[in-house]
N, CA, C and O of each residue as an XYZ file, in Angstrom:
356
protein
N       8.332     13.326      3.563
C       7.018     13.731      3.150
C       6.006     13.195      4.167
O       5.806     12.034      4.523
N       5.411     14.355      4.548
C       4.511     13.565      5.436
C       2.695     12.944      4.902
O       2.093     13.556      4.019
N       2.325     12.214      5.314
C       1.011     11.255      4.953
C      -0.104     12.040      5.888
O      -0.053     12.447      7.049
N      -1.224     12.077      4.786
C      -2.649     12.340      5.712
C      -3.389     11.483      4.664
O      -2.944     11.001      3.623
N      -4.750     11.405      5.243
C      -5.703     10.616      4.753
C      -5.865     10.841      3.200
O      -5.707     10.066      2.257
N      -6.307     12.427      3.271
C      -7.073     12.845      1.906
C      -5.380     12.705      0.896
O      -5.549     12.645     -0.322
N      -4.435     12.676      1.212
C      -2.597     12.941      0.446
C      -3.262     11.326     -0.508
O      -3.867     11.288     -1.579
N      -2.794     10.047      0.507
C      -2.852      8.433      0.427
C      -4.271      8.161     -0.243
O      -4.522      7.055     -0.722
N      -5.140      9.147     -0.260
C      -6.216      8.425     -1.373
C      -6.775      6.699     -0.714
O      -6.360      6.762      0.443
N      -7.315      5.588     -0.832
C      -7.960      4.946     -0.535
C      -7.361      3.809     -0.278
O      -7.913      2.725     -0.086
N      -5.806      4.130     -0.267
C      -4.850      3.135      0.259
C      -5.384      2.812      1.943
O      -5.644      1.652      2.264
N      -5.469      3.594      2.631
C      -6.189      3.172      4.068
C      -7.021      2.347      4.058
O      -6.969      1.306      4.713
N      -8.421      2.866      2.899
C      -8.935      1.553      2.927
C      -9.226      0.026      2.416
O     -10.091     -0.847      2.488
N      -7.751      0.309      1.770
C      -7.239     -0.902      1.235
C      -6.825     -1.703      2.881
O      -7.353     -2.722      3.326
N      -5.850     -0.956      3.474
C      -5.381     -1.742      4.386
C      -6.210     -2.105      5.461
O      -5.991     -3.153      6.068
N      -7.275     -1.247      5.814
C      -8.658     -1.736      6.569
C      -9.151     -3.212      6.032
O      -9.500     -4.170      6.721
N      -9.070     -3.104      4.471
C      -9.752     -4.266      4.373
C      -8.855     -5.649      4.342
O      -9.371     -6.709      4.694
N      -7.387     -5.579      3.869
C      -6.371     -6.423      4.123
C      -6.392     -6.576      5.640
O      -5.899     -7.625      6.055
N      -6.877     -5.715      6.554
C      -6.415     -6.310      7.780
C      -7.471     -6.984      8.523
O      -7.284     -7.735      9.480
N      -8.654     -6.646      7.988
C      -9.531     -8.062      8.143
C      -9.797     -9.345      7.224
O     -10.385    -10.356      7.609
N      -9.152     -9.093      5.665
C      -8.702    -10.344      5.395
C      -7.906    -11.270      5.961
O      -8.179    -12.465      6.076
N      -6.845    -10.685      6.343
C      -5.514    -11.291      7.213
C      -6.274    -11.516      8.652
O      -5.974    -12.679      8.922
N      -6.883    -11.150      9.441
C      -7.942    -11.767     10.650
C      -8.750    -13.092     10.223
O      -8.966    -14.126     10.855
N      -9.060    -12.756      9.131
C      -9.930    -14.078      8.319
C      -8.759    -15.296      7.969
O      -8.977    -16.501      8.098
N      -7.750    -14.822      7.599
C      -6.979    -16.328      7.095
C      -6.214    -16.982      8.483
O      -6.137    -18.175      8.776
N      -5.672    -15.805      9.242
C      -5.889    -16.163     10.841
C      -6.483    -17.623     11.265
O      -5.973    -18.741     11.333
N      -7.879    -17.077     11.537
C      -9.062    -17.697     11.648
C      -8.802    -19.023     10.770
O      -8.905    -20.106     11.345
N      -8.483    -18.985      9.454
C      -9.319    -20.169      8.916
C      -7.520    -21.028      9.181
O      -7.515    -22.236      9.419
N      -6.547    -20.476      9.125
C      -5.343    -21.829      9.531
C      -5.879    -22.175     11.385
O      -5.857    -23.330     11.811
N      -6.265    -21.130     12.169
C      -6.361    -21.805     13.487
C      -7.622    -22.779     13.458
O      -7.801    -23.652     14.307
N      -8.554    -22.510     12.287
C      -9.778    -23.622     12.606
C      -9.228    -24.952     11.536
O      -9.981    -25.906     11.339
N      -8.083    -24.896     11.000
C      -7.725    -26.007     10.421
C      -7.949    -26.461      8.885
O      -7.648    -27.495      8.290
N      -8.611    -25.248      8.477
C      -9.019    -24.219      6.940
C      -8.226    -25.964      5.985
O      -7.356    -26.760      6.337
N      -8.940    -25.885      4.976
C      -7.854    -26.491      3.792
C      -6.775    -25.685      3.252
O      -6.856    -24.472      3.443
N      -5.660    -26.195      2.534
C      -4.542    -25.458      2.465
C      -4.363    -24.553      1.217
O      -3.421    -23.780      1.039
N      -5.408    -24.765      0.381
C      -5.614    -24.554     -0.646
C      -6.730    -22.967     -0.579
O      -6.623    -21.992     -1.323
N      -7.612    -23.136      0.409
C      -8.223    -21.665      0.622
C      -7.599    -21.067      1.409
O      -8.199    -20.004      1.573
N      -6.391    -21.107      2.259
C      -6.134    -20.316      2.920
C      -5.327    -19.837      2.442
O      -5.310    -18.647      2.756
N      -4.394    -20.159      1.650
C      -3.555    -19.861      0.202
C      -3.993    -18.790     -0.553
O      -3.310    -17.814     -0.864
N      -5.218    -19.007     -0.858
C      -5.914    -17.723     -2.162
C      -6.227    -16.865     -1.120
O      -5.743    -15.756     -1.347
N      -6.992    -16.925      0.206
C      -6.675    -15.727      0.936
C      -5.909    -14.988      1.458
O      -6.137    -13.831      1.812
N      -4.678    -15.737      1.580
C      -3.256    -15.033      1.980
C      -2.937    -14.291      0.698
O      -2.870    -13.105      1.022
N      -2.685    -14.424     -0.727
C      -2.772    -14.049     -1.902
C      -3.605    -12.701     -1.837
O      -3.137    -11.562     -1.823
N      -4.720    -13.012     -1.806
C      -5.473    -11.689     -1.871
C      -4.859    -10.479     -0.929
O      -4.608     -9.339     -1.321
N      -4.629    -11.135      0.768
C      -4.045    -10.596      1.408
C      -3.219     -9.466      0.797
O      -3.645     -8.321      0.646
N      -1.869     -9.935      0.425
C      -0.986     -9.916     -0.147
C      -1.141     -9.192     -1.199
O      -0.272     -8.319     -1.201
N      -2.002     -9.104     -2.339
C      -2.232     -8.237     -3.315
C      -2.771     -6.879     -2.921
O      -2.696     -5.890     -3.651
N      -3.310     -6.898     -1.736
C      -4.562     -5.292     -0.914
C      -3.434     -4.923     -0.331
O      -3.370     -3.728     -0.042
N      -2.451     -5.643     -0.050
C      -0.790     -4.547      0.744
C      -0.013     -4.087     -0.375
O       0.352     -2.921     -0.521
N       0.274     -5.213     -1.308
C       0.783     -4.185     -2.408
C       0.018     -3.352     -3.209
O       0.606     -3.078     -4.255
N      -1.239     -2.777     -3.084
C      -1.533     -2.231     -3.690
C      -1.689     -1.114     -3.065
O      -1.438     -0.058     -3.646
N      -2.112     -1.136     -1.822
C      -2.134      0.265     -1.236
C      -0.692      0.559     -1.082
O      -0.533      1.773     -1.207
N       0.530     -0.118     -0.840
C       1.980      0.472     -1.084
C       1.978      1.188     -2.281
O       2.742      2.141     -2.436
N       1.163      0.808     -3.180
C       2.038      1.258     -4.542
C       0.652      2.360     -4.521
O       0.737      3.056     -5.533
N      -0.326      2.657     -3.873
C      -1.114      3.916     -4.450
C      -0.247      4.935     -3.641
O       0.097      5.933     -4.275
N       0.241      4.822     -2.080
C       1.012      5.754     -1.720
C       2.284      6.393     -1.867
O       2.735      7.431     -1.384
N       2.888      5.307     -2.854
C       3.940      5.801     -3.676
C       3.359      6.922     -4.972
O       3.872      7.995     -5.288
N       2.198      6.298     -5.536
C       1.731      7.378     -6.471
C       1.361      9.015     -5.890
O       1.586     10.109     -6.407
N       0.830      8.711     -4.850
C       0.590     10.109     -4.267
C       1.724     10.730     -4.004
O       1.741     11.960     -3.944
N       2.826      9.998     -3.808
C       3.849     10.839     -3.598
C       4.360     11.219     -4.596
O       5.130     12.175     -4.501
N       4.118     10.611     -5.908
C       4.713     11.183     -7.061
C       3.871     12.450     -7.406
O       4.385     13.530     -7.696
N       2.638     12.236     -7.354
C       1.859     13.492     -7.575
C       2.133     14.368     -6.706
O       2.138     15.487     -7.220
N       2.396     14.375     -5.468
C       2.477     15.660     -4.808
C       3.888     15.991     -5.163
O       4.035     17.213     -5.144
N       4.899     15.399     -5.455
C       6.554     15.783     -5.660
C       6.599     16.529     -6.672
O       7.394     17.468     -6.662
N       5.451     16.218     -8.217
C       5.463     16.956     -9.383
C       4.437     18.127     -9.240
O       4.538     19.141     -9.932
N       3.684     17.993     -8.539
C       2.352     19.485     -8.418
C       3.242     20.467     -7.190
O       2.741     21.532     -6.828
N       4.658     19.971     -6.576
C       5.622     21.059     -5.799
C       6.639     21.722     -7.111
O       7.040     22.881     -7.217
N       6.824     20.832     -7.815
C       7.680     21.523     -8.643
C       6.708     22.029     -9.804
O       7.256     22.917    -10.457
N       5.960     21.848    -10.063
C       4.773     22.555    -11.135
C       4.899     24.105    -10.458
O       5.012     25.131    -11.127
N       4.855     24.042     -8.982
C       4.837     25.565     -8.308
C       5.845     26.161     -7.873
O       5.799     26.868     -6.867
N       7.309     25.888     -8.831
C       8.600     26.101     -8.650
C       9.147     25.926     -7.302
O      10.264     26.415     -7.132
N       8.430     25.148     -5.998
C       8.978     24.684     -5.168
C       9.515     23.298     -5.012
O       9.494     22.439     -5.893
N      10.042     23.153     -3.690
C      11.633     22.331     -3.699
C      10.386     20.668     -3.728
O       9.238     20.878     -3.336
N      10.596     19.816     -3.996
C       9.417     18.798     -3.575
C      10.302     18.062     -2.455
O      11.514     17.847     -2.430
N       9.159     17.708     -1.422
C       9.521     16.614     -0.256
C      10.294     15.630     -0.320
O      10.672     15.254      0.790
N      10.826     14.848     -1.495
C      11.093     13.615     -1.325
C      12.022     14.044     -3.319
O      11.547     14.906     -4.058
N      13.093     13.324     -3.644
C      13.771     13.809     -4.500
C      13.371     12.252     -5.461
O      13.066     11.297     -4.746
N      13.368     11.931     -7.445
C      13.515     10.899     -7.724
C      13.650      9.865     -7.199
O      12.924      8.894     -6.982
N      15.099     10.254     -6.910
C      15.896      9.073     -6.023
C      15.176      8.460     -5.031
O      15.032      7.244     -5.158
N      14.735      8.940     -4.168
C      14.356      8.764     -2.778
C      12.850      7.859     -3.228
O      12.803      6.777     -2.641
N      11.888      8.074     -3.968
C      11.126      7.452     -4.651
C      10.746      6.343     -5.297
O       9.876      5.472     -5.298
N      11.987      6.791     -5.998
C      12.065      5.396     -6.729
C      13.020      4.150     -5.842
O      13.122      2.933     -5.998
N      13.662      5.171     -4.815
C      13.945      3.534     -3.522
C      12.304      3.076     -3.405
O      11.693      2.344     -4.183
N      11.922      3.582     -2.484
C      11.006      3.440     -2.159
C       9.661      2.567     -2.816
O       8.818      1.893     -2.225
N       9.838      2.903     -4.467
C       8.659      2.215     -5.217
C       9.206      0.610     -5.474
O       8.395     -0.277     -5.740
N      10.738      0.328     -5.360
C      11.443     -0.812     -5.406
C      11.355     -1.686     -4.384
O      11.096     -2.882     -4.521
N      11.569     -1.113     -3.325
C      11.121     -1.614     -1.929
C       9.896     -2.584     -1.841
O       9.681     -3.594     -1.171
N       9.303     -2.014     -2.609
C       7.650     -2.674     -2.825
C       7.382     -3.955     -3.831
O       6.361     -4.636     -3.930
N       8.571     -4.056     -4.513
C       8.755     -5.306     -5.846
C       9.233     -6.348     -5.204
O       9.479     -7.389     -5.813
């Protein structure tokens, strides 16, 4: 199945913003950060990746069921999906 912007919904800018969180916790272990905030920002990190994983798994469920809503074959089968949404646990 292939990915475009408008398919993934606002998972992109989930990862826009995880990837300047993750620049920020960067930053705060090389300036010597306490261990305790750089912790809840790696966390957050960490929560803005799984979440945009798991919105682009949803889009793929929606587009797999709105192919077969139109009696066509869908891109990507259960199976293949639900690897995929596991992958992410």
């Amino acid at each position: 199945m292939e990915m475009n912007e408008m398919l993934v919904g606002d998972a992109v800018t989930r990862l826009r913003r995880a990837h300047g969180q993750l620049a920020g916790v960067i930053g705060m272990i090389e300036a010597g950060e306490d261990c305790a905030k750089v912790l809840t920002q790696l966390a957050a990190v960490s929560k803005a990746l799984d979440r945009a994983g798991f919105k682009i798994v949803a889009s793929g469920l929606r587009c797999c069921q709105a192919a077969q809503e139109r009696g066509e074959e869908p891109p990507m089968s259960v199976a293949e999906l639900e690897k995929l949404f596991l992958a992410l646990a």
